[in-house]
C-alpha positions in Angstrom: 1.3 28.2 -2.5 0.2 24.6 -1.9 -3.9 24.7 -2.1 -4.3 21.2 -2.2 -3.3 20.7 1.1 -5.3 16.9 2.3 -7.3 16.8 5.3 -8.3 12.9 7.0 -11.9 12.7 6.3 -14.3 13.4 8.3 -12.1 15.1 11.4 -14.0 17.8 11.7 -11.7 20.3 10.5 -10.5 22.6 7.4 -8.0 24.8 6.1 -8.5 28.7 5.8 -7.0 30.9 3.2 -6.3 34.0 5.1 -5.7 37.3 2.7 -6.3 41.3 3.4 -8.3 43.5 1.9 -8.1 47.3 3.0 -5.9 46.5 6.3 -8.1 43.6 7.4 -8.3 40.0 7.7 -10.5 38.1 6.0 -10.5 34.1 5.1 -11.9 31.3 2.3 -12.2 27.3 2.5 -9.3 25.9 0.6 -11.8 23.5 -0.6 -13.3 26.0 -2.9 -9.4 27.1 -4.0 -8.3 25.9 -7.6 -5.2 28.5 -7.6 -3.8 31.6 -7.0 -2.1 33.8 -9.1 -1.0 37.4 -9.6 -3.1 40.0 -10.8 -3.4 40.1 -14.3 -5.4 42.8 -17.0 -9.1 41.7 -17.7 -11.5 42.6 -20.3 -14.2 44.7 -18.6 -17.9 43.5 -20.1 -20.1 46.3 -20.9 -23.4 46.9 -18.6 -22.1 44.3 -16.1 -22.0 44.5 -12.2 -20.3 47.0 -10.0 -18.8 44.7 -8.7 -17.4 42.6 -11.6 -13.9 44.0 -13.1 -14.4 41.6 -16.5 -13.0 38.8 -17.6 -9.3 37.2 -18.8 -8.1 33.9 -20.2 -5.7 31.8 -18.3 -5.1 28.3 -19.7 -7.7 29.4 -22.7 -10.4 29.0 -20.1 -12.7 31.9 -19.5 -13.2 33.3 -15.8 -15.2 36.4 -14.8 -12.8 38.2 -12.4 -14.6 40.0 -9.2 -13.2 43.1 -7.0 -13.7 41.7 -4.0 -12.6 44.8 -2.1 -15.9 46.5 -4.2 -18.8 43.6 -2.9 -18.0 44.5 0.9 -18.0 48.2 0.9 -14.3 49.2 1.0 -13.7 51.0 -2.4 -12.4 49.4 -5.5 -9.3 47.4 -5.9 -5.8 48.6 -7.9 -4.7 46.8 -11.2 -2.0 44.7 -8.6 -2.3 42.0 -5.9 -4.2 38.7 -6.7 -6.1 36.3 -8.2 -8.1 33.3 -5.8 -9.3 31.2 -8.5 -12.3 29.1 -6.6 -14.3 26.7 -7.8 -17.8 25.7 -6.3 -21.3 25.3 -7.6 -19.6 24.4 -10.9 -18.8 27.9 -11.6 -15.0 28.8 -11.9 -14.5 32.5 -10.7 -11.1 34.9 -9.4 -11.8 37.0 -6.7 -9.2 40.1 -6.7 -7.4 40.5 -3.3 -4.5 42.5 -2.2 -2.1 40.0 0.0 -2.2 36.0 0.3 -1.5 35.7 4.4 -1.0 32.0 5.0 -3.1 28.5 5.9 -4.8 28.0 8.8 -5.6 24.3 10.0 -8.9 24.8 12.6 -11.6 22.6 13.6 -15.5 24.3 12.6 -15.9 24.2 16.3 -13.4 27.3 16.2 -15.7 29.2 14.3 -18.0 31.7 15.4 -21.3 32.6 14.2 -21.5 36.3 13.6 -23.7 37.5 15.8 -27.2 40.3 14.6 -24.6 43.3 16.2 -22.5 42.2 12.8 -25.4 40.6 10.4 -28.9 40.2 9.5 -29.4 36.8 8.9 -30.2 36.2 5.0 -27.8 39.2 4.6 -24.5 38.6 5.6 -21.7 38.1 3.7 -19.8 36.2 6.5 -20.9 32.5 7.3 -18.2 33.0 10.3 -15.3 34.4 12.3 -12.2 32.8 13.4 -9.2 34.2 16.4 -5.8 33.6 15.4 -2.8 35.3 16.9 -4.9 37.9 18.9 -6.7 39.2 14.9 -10.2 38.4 14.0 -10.3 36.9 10.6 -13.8 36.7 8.9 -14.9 34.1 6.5 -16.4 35.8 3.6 -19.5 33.7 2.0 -18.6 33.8 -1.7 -21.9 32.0 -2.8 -23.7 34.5 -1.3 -21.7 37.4 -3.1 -22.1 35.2 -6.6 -26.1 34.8 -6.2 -26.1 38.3 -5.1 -24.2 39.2 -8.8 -25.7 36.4 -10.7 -29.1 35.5 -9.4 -29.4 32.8 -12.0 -26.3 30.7 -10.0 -28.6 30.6 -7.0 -30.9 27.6 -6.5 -33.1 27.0 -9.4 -36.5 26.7 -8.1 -38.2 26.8 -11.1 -36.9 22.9 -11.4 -39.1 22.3 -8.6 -42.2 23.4 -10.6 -40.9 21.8 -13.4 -41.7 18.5 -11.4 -45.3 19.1 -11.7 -47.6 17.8 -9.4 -46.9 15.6 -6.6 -48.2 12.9 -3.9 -47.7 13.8 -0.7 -45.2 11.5 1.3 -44.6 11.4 5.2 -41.5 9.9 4.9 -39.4 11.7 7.7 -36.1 13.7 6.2 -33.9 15.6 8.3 -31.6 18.4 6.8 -28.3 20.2 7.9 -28.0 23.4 6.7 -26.2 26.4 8.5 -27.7 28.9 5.8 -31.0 30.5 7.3 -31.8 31.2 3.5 -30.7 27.9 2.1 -32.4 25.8 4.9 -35.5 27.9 4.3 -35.4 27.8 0.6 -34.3 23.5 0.6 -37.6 23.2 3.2 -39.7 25.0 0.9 -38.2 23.0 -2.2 -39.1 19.9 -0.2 -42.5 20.6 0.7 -43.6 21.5 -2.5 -42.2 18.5 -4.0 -44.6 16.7 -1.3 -42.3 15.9 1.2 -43.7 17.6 4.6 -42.4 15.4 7.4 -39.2 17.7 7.7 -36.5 18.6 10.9 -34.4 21.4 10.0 -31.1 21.9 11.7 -28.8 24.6 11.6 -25.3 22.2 11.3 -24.1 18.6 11.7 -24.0 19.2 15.6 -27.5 19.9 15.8 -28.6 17.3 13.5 -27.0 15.2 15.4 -27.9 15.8 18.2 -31.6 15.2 16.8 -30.6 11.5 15.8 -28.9 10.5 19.4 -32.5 11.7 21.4 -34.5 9.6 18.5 -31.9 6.6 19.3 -32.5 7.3 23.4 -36.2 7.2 22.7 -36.5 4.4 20.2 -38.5 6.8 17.9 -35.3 6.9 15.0 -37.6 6.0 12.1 -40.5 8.3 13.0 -38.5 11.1 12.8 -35.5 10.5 10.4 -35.1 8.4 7.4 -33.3 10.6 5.1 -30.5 13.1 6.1 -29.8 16.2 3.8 -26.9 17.9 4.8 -24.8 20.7 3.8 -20.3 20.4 4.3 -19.6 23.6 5.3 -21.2 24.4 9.0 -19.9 25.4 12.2 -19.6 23.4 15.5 -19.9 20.0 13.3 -19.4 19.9 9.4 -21.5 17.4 6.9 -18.4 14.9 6.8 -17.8 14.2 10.6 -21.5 14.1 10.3 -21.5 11.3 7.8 -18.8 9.3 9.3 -20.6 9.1 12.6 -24.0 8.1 10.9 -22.5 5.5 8.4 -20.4 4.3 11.5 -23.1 3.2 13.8 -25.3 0.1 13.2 -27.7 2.3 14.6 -27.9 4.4 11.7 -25.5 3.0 9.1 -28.6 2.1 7.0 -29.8 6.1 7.1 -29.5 7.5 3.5 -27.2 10.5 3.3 -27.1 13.0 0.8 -24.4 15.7 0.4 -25.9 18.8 -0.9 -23.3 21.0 -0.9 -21.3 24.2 -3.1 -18.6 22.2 -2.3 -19.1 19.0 -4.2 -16.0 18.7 -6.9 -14.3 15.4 -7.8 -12.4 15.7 -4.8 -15.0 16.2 -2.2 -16.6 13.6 -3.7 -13.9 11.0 -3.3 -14.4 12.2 0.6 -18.2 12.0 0.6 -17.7 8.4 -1.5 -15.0 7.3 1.2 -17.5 8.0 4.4 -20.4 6.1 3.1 -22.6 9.1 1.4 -25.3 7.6 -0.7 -25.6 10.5 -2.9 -23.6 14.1 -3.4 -24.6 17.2 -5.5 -23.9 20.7 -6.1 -26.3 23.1 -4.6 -28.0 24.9 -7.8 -29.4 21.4 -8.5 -32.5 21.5 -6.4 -34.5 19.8 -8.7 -31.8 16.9 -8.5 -32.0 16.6 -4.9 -35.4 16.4 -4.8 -34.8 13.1 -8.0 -32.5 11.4 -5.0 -35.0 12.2 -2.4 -37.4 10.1 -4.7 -35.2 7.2 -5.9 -33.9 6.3 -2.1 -37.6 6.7 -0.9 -38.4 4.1 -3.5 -34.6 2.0 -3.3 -35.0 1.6 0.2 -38.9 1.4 0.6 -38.9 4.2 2.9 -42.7 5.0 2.0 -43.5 1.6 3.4 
């Protein structure tokens, strides 16, 4: 199966990798796809998580393989089905699933937020829920299963320490960031690193929407002269978010950085192509807040 399929930038849209686990439906980004292929042995590691079945060599390149089918509570997987290679936050991992489905082209205005009947915030291992021929499929959030495994993969906030003391600095940022427990965690970052002048959205839409009333009200540099936002959200993802900042007059001169799982060579190609000013993977906290500082200064945002 073709994972490389090529969206136009910035339309709003992605594909969805639909597969089954015990009778249901359940989907992944094809962004974060580098192949699939069938189930082969692994190597279980002693003392390791439940949840992790070992790891195997394909191309002499090692990857930790996890039982999917174990992280969400349905029982543990049979040596057969398949491998989902993904890639994101720089770490290569195979998820174990039973059947490959299809592609689905849809727009993240399509997807639904699961609601507090289905989740608790912080602790839900779906970022959203799409229809498709009369079934529910439900996007699983892999980072979340990973940091859940592998603490250590999360965002390393110890970098932010590592910065040592700060100046203060009202330089006005907004963020995009559908994650209640990222956008907490990349406010907190952010503050302690002395930036307190922050607006904190839940996706592009909202963000956006935050940047058209500063625009009607004339008040766009009081309240945003940096934009931190995520790729992945629903109602309006951090590309079409880019391409209608960097394609306004307006606000073409707004910094944007991409601070996202999903930032590979090829995403960044996308991000390059709309006019992002800077793009990193999301363990790299103390990086983002290094870009925060050299645009402040670049652009003599402190002014």
């Amino acid at each position: 199966m073709d994972t490389k399929i090529l969206l136009e930038n910035g339309t709003n849209e992605l594909e969805i990798l639909e597969f089954t686990l015990a009778g249901n439906s359940y989907g992944i980004n094809v962004a974060k796809i580098r192949e699939i292929i069938r189930y082969e042995p692994v190597t279980p590691v002693p003392n390791s998580h439940p949840s992790i079945e070992g790891i195997f060599m394909p191309r002499d390149t090692m990857i930790t393989a996890i039982d999917l089918k174990n992280c969400l509570g349905r029982g543990e997987s049979k040596p057969s089905g398949l491998f989902i290679i993904t890639n994101f936050n720089k770490l290569d991992i195979a998820f174990h699933v039973e059947e490959v489905l299809g592609i689905h082209r849809v727009s993240w205005r399509d997807i639904i937020k699961p609601d507090a009947t289905i989740s608790t915030t912080d602790e839900s291992v779906s970022t959203g829920i799409i229809k498709k021929d009369g079934k529910l499929i439900i996007i699983v959030d892999f980072e979340k299963i990973v940091a859940d495994i592998n603490p250590e993969t999360g965002l390393k906030m110890s970098e932010i320490v590592e910065l040592g003391e700060r100046h203060r600095s009202n330089v006005p940022i907004l963020i995009a960031e559908d994650s209640p427990l990222l956008n907490k965690l990349i406010v907190d970052s952010l503050k302690r690193a002395g930036y307190d002048n922050l607006i904190h959205t839940e996706n592009g839409q909202k963000a956006y929407d935050v940047i058209c009333q500063c625009k009607a009200d004339g008040t766009l540099k009081d309240h945003v002269r940096i934009i931190v936002t995520d790729i992945e959200m629903p109602e309006m993802d951090g590309h079409r978010l880019t391409k209608l900042v960097k394609s306004d007059e307006a606000t073409a001169d707004i910094p944007i950085i991409i601070f996202s799982s999903l930032v590979n060579d090829d995403m960044k190609r996308k991000g390059e192509a709309l006019g992002a000013d800077a793009q990193l993977s999301k363990p790299e906290i103390g990086n983002l807040v290094r870009i925060v500082d050299r645009l402040v200064e670049e652009n003599h945002l402190a002014d």
